[in-house]
DOTORDO-723266 format. One line per field, with one value per residue (C-alpha): residue number from 1; y, z, x. Coordinates in nm, 2 decimals. Layout:
lolo = [NUM,...] $
py = [Y,...] $
pz = [Z,...] $
px = [X,...] $
//
This chain:
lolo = [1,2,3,4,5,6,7,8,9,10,11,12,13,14,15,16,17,18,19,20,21,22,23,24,25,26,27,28,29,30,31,32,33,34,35,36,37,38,39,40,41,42,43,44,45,46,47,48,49,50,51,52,53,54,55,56,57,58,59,60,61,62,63,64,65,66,67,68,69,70,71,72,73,74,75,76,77,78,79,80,81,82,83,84,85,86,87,88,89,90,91,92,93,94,95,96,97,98,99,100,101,102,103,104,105,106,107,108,109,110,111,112,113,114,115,116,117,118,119,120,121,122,123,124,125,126,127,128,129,130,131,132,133,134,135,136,137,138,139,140,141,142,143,144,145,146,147,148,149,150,151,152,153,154,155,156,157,158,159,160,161,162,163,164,165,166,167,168,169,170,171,172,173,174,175,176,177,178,179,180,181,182,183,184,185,186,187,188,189,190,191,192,193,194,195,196,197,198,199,200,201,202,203,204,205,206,207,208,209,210,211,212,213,214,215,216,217,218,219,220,221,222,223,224,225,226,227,228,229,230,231,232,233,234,235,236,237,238,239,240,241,242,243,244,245,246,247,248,249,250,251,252,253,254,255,256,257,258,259,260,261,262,263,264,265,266,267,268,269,270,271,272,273,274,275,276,277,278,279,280,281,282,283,284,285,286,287,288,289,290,291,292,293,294,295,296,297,298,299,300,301,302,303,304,305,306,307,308,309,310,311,312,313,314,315,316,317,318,319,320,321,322,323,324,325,326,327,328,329,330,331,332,333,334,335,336,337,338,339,340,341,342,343,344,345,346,347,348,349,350,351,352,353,354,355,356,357,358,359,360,361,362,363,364,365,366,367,368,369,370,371,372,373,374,375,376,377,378,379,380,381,382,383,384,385,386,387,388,389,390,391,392,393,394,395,396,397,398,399,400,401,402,403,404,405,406,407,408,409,410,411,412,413,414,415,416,417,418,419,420,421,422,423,424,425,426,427] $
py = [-7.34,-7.55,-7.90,-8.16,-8.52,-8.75,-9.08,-9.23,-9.20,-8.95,-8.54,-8.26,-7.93,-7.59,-7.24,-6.94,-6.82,-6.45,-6.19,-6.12,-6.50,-6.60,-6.28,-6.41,-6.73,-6.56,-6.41,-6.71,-6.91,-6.63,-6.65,-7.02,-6.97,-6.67,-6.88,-7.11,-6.86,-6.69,-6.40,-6.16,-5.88,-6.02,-6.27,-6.59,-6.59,-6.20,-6.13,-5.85,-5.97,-5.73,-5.86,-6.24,-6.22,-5.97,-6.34,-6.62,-6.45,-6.44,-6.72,-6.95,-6.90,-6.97,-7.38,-7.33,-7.03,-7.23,-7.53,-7.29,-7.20,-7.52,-7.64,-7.42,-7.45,-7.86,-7.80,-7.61,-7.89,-8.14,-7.95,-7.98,-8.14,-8.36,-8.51,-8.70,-8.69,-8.98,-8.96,-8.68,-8.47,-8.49,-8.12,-7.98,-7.62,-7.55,-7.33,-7.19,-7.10,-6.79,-6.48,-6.24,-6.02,-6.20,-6.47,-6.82,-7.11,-7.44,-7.77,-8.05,-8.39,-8.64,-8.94,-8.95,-9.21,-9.36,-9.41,-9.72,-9.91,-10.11,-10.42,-10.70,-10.65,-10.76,-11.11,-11.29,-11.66,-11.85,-12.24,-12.35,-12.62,-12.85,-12.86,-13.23,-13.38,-13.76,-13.94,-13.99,-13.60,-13.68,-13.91,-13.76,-13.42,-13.61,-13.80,-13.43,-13.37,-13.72,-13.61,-13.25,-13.42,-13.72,-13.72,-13.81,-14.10,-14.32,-14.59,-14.88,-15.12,-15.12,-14.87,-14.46,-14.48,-14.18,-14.04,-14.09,-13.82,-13.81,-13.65,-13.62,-13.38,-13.29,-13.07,-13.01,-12.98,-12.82,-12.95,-13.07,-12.80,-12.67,-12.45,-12.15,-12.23,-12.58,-12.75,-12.82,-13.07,-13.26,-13.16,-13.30,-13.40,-13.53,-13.74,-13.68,-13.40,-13.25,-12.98,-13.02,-13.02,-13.26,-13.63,-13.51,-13.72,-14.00,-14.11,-14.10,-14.38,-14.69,-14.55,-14.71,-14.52,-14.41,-14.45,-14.25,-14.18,-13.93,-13.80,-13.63,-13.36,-13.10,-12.74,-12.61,-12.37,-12.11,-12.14,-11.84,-11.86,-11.81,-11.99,-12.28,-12.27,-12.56,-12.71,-13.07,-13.07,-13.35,-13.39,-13.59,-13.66,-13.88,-14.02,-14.01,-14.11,-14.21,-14.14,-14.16,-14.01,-14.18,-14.12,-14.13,-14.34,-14.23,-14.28,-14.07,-13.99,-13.86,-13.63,-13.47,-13.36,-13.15,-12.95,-12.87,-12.70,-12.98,-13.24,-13.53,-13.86,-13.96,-13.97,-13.59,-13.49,-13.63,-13.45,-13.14,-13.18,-13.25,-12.87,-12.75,-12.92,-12.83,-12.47,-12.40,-12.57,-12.36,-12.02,-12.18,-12.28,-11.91,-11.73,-12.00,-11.87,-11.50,-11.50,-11.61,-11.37,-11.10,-11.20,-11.26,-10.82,-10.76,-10.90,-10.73,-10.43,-10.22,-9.97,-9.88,-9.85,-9.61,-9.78,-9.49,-9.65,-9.95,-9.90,-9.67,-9.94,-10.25,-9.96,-9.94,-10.33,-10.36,-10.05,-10.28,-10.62,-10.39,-10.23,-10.55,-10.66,-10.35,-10.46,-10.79,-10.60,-10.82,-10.65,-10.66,-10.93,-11.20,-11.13,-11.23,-11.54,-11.66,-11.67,-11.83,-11.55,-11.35,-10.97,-10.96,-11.25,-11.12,-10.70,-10.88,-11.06,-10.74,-10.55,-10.81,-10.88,-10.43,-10.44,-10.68,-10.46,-10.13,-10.26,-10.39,-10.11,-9.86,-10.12,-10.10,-9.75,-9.72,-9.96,-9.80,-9.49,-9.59,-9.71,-9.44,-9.61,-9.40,-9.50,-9.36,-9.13,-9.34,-9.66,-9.44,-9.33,-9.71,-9.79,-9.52,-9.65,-10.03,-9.90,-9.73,-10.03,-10.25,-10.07,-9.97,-9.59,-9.25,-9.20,-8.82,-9.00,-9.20,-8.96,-8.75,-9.01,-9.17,-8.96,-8.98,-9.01,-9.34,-9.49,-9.37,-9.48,-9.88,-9.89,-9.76,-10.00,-10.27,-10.21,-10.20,-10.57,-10.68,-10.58,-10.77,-11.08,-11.07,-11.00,-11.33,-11.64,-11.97,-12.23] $
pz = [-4.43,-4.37,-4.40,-4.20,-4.32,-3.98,-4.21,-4.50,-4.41,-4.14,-4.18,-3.94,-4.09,-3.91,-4.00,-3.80,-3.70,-3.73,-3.52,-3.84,-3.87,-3.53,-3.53,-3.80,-3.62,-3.30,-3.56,-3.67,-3.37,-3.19,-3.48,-3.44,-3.00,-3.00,-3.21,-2.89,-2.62,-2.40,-2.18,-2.04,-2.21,-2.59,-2.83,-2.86,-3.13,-3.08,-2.80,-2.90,-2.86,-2.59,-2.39,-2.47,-2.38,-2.05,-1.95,-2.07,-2.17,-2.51,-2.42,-2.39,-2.82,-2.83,-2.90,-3.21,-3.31,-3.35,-3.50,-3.78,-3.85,-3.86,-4.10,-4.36,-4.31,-4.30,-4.63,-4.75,-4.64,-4.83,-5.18,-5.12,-5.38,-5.23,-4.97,-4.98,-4.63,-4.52,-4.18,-3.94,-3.78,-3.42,-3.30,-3.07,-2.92,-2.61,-2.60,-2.24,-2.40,-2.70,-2.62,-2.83,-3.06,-3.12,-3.34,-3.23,-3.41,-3.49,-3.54,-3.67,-3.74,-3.99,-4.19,-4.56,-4.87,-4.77,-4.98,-5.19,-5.26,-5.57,-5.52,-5.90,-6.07,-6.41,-6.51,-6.24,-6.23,-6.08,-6.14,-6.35,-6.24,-6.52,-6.66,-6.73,-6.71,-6.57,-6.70,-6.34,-6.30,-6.64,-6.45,-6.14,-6.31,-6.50,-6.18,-6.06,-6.34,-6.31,-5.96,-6.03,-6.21,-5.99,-5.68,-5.36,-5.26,-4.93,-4.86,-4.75,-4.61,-4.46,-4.26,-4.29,-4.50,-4.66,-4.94,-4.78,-4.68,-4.32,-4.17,-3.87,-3.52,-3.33,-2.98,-2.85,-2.49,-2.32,-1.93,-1.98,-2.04,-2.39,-2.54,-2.82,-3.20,-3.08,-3.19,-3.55,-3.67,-3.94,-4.05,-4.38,-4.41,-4.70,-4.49,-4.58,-4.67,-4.37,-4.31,-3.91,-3.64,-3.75,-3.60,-3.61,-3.96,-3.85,-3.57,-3.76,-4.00,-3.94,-3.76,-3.88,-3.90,-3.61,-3.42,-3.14,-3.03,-2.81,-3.04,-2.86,-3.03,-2.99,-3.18,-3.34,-3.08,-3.34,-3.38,-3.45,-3.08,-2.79,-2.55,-2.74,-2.91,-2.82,-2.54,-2.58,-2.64,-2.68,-2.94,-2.87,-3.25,-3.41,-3.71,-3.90,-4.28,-4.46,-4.86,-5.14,-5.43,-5.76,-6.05,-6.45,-6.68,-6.85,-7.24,-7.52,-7.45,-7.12,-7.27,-7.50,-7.25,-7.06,-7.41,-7.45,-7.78,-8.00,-7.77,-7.82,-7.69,-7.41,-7.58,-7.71,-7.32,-7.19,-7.43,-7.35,-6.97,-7.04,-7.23,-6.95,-6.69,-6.88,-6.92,-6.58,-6.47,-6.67,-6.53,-6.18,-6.32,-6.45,-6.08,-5.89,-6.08,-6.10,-5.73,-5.72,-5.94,-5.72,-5.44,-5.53,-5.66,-5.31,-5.09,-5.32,-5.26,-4.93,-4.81,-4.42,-4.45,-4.22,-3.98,-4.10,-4.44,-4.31,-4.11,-4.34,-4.59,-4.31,-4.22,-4.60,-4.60,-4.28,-4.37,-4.66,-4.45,-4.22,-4.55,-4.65,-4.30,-4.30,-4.64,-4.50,-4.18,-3.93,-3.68,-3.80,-3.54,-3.61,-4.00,-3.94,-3.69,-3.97,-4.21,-3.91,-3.83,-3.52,-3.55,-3.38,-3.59,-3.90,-3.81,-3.74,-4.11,-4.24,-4.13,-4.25,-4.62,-4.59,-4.49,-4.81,-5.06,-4.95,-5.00,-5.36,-5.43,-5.37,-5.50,-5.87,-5.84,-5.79,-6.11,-6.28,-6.23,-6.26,-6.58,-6.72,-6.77,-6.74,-6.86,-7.15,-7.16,-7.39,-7.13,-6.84,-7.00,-7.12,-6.77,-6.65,-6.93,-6.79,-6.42,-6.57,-6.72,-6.48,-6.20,-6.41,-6.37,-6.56,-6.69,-6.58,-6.23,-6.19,-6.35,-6.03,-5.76,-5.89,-5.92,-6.25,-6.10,-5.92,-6.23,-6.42,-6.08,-6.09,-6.51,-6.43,-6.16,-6.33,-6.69,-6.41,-6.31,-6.68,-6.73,-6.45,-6.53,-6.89,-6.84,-6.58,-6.66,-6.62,-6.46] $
px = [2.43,2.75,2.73,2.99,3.01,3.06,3.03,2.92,2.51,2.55,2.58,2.52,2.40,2.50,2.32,2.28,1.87,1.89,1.70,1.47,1.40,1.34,1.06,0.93,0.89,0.74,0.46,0.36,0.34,0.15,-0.07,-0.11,-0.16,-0.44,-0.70,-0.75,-0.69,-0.97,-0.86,-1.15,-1.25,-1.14,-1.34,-1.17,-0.90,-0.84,-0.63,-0.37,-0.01,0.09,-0.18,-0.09,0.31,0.20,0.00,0.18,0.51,0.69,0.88,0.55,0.64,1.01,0.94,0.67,0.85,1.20,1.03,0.89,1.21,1.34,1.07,1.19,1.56,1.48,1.29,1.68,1.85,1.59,1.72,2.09,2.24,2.53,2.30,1.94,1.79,1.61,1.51,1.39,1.63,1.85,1.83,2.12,1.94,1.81,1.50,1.61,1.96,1.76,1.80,1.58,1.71,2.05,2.15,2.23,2.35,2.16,2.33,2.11,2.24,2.03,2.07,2.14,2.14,2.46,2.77,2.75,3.13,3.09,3.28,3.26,2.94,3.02,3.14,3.00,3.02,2.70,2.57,2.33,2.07,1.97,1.58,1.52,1.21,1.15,0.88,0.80,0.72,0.52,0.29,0.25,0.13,-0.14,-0.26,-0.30,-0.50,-0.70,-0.77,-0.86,-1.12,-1.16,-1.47,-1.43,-1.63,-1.74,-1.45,-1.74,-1.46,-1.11,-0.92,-0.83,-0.51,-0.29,-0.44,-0.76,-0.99,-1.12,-1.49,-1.43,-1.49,-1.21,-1.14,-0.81,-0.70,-0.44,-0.39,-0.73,-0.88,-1.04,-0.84,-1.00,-0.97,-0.93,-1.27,-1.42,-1.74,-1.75,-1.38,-1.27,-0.86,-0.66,-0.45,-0.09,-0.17,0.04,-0.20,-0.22,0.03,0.33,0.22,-0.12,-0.20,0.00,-0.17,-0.55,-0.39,-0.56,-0.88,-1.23,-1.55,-1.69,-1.41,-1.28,-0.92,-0.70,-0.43,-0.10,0.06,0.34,0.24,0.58,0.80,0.76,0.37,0.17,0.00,0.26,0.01,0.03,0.39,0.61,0.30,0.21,-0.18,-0.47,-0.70,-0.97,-1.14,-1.42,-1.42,-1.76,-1.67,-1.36,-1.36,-1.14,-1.09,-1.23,-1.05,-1.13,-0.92,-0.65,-0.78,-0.79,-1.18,-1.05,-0.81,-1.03,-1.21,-0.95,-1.00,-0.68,-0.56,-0.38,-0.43,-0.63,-0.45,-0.29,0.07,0.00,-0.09,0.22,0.41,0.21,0.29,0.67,0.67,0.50,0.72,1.06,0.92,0.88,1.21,1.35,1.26,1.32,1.67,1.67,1.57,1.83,2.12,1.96,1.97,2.35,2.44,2.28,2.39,2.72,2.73,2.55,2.82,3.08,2.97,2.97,2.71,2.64,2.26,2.08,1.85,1.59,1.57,1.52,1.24,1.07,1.11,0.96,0.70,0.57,0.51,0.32,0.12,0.04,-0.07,-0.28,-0.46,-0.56,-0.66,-0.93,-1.02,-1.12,-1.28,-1.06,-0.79,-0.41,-0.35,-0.63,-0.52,-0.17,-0.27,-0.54,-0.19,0.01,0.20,0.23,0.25,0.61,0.77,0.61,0.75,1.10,1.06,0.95,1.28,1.49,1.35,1.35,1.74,1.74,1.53,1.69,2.02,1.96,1.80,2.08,2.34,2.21,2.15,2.52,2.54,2.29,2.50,2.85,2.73,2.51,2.19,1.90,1.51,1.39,1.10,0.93,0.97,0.81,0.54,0.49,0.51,0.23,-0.01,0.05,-0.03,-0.34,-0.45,-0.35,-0.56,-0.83,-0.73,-0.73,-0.37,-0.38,-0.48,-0.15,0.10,-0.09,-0.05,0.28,0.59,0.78,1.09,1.00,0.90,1.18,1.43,1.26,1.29,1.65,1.74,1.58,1.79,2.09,2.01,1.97,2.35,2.49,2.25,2.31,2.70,2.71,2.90,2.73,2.97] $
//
């Protein structure tokens, strides 16, 4: 089998079919025709072959026969060494152009894990955003808490306000007419909140109970359903209750009971909510200039990714999406819509965070190459036992569904990224 390189994700194999290979073929598809075919005088399945060509001619074979062939000389080319395949095969034959009993030639061209050009990987210089904690971000994370805790209750005087909540009924209208998903009763809103349409909130402010109002709104060009994306619609609403949320005070008493270990006073939670605070800063400081540092080796680097990759890569995720939409017994579609997304804009995400994952994948395994890392085999099999507990399975069970050499390619990759993030420069 020779093998041509016409770029750096691109090959075309050539290999001649022999006479003895091509009969071969011809066996075996005849094999596969008979069991369906009926001819007078001969049970179902057991035509002789003479009597099947003499009908529908030996050539009625040729495709099946060649694609047989091709099966196992794609399988060859799966095991050469030099090249990974990744896609399915462009085949250059003719069937018209066989002629039994001689060879012919085959020429197939297919994508391949492309060629990956590391550009600076090690040394890289990124920012660092700084961790502090404002006694303002103190207080507002315990008036969370107070209102975690807090119940909402009826506002007797005044008017709805932000930070109020709102009972209301609401139906929407588009050209004056109704239009579906459009209508709730008894609806409760935080207002400010800026869970509805932009404007939507806004306009409530000020409302007393049992009030009516029109309220004009323009859905988002980019909302989730096309009929309504960018369309200026009326919501006509009615406003049955207005509450608010009652608090407790903030005391010691209150404290103890969050039941928080080592806390007991006010002055002790605040200083537990700063550690909190400062330790999640931190690891957002951490992923800010982990993601600069990875981007930066990403652009550095060159690699013409196949479109096959990609799409496999995009296919895997929304195979994913549509899993969990038969889990919740609700169509792909509705599933997307109920997350406000529409199946196209969310397929067209999906190939760009692939283009994205494929990419840094084959990056680092250049790095992890270039470098000789490789997992260990005691990390891998640490790896299946955390799958197996994690998923409540047999370990025999993964190791069976979960090829080795996946795990032992991400623990590779991943000790790859390590290096470059711990061999990064903070500026």
């Amino acid at each position: 089998m020779k093998v041509e390189k016409l770029s750096s994700n691109r090959v075309r194999f050539t290999f001649d079919v022999t006479p003895g290979e091509f009969e071969h073929g011809l066996d075996h598809a005849f094999e596969q025709a008979r069991k369906d075919v009926e001819i007078k005088g001969f049970r179902k399945g057991k035509v002789p072959r003479n009597i099947y060509e003499q009908k529908f001619g030996v050539e009625s074979l040729y495709e099946n026969a060649l694609n047989h062939v091709l099966h196992h000389k794609f399988q060859e080319a799966h095991s050469h060494p030099d090249h990974q395949i990744v896609g399915e095969p462009t085949i250059d034959l003719a069937v018209d152009k066989i002629k039994r009993g001689e060879a012919f030639p085959v020429h197939f061209e297919v994508a391949v894990k492309p060629d990956v050009e590391l550009g600076e990987y090690l040394g890289i210089e990124a920012k660092t955003v700084k961790a502090d904690v404002t006694d303002s971000e103190v207080d507002f994370e315990i008036r969370q808490l107070l209102k975690k805790e807090g119940t909402l209750e009826p506002k007797t005087e005044g008017t709805l306000d932000v930070g109020d909540t709102a009972i209301f009924d609401f139906e929407g209208f588009l050209d004056d007419t109704p239009f579906p998903g459009g209508k709730a009763d008894n609806y409760e809103l935080e207002i400010g909140s800026k869970s509805f349409i932009p404007g939507f909130e806004d306009q409530m402010v000020g409302l007393k109970a049992g009030e009516e109002s029109d309220i004009k709104v323009t859905f988002p060009e980019n909302y989730h359903a096309a009929e309504l994306a960018g369309k200026e619609v009326t919501f006509k609403i009615k406003l049955h209750e207005i509450k608010v949320m009652q608090t407790g005070e903030l005391n010691d008493v209150w404290v103890q009971s969050l039941a928080r270990e080592g806390v007991r006073t006010v002055d002790e939670l605040k200083a537990d909510v700063r550690k909190e605070l400062e330790a999640k800063k931190e690891g957002e400081a951490k992923n800010v200039f982990t993601n600069e540092v990875v981007g930066k080796v990403l652009d550095n680097a060159k690699v013409d990714i196949p479109q096959e990759m990609i799409d496999a890569e995009a296919e895997q995720q929304i195979k994913q999406v549509k899993s969990q939409a038969k889990q919740y017994n609700m169509e792909y579609e509705m599933f997307l819509s109920l997350n406000g997304i529409d199946a196209q804009t969310f397929e067209q995400q999906a190939a760009v965070e692939a283009k994205k994952r494929v990419r840094t994948t084959l990056v680092f395994e250049a790095i992890a190459l270039k470098e000789g890392l490789k997992a260990e085999d005691e990390a891998v099999d640490a790896k299946f036992k955390d799958i197996a507990a994690q998923h409540k399975m047999k370990l025999t069970d993964v190791k069976k569904y979960v090829p080795r050499a996946m795990i032992e390619g991400d623990l590779t990759n991943q000790m790859a990224y390590q290096l470059v993030v711990d061999k990064a420069k903070k500026i």
